[in-house]
Each structure stands twice: as structure tokens, then as C-alpha cells.
C-alpha positions in Angstrom: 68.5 -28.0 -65.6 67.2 -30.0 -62.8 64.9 -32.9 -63.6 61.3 -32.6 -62.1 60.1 -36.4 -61.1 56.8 -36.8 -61.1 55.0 -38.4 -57.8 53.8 -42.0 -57.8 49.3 -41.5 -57.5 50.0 -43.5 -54.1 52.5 -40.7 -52.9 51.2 -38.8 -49.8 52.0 -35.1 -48.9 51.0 -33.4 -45.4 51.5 -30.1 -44.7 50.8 -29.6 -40.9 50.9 -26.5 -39.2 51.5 -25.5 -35.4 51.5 -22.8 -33.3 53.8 -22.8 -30.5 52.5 -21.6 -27.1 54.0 -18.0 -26.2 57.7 -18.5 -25.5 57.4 -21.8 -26.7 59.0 -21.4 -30.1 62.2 -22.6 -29.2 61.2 -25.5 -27.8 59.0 -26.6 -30.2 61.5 -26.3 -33.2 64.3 -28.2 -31.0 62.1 -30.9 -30.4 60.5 -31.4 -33.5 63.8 -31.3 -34.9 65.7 -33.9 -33.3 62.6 -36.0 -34.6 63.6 -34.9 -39.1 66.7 -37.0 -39.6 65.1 -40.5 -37.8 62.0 -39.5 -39.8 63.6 -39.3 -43.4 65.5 -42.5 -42.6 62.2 -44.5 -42.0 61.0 -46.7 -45.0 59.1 -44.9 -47.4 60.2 -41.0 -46.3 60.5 -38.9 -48.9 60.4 -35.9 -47.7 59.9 -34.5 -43.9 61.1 -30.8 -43.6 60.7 -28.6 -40.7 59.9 -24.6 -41.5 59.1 -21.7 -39.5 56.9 -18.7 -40.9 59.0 -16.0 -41.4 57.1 -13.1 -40.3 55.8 -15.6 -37.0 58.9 -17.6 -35.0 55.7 -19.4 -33.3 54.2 -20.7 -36.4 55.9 -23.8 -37.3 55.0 -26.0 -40.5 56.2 -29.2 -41.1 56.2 -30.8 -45.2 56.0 -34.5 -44.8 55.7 -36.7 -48.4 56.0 -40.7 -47.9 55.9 -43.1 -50.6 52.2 -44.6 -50.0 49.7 -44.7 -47.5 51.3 -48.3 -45.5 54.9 -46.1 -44.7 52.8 -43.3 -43.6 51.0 -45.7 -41.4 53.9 -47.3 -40.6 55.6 -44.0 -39.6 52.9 -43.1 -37.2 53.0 -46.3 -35.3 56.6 -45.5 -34.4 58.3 -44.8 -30.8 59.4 -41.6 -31.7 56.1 -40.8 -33.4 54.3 -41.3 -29.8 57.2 -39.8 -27.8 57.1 -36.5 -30.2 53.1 -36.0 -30.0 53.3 -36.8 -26.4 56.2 -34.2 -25.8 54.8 -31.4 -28.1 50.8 -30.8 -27.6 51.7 -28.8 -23.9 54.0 -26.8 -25.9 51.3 -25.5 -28.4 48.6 -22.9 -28.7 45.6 -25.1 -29.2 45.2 -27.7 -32.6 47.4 -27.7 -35.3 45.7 -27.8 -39.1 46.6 -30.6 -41.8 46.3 -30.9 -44.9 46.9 -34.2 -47.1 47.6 -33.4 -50.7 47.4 -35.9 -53.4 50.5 -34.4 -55.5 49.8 -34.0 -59.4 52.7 -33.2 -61.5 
């Protein structure tokens, strides 16, 4: 039986969706993935996982939890951070939503 750890109160999740520009799916999930495993090595990562809705290749959503509020801040002050938001809003169909979640079990 697997062990379910509760979240520190500080711990952040994010659950941001996207939808890629038509024919842009490809090129969204390529580039937002070359951007997971630099992510989940950054201080304070805990979880950053790319998914794409099943019944819509366009509709990408991306699970982010980081440890407390300064990594998070930390994260988006990053190189890649920039270069990834600058490379992906051409690629998408208008604003992504997000949604911060205070985890509690």
C-alpha cells in the first residue's frame, strides 16, 4: 500500500491550462516539454507535469506543486521561465486559465 504524505500548509499547486493555436499542438507540447525536467530540478519543485486532454490534442494542462511560495517565486524569475513564456503565447489560442490550490490532505 502506497503511503499518502500529506502537503506542508505553505505547499503551492497550479494547475494551468492552455489552448494551442490550430496546428499548434505539437509545438506547444515540444516546447513546454523540454522546459519539465530543468523545472523539477529547480529548488523547491515538487511536482511539474505536462498533460494533454484526451479528447482535445490542443488543450494542454500543466500540474505544477513547489514547496512554498519563495521557490515558486524563485522559479518564475528563471531564464527558462522567460524564454518559455516568451516562446509559447504566439503559439496559443488567446489566455490560458490558472488555478492555485492550497492542497488539504
Amino acid at each position: 500500500m502506497t503511503e499518502t504524505r500529506t502537503p506542508p500548509a505553505e505547499t503551492i499547486v497550479l494547475v494551468v491550462e492552455a489552448q494551442a493555436a490550430p496546428g499548434n499542438a505539437g509545438r506547444v507540447t515540444d516546447l513546454i516539454g523540454r522546459f519539465v525536467e530543468p523545472t523539477r530540478k529547480e529548488a523547491g519543485c515538487l511536482q511539474y507535469r505536462l498533460h494533454v486532454d484526451a479528447a482535445d490534442d490542443h488543450h494542454v494542462v500543466l500540474v505544477e506543486e513547489w514547496q512554498d511560495e519563495a521557490a515558486l517565486t524563485a522559479h518564475q524569475a528563471t531564464s527558462g521561465y522567460a524564454e518559455l513564456m516568451h516562446a509559447l503565447l504566439p503559439l496559443l489560442a488567446g489566455e490560458g486559465r490558472g488555478l492555485r490550490l492550497t492542497p488539504l490532505t
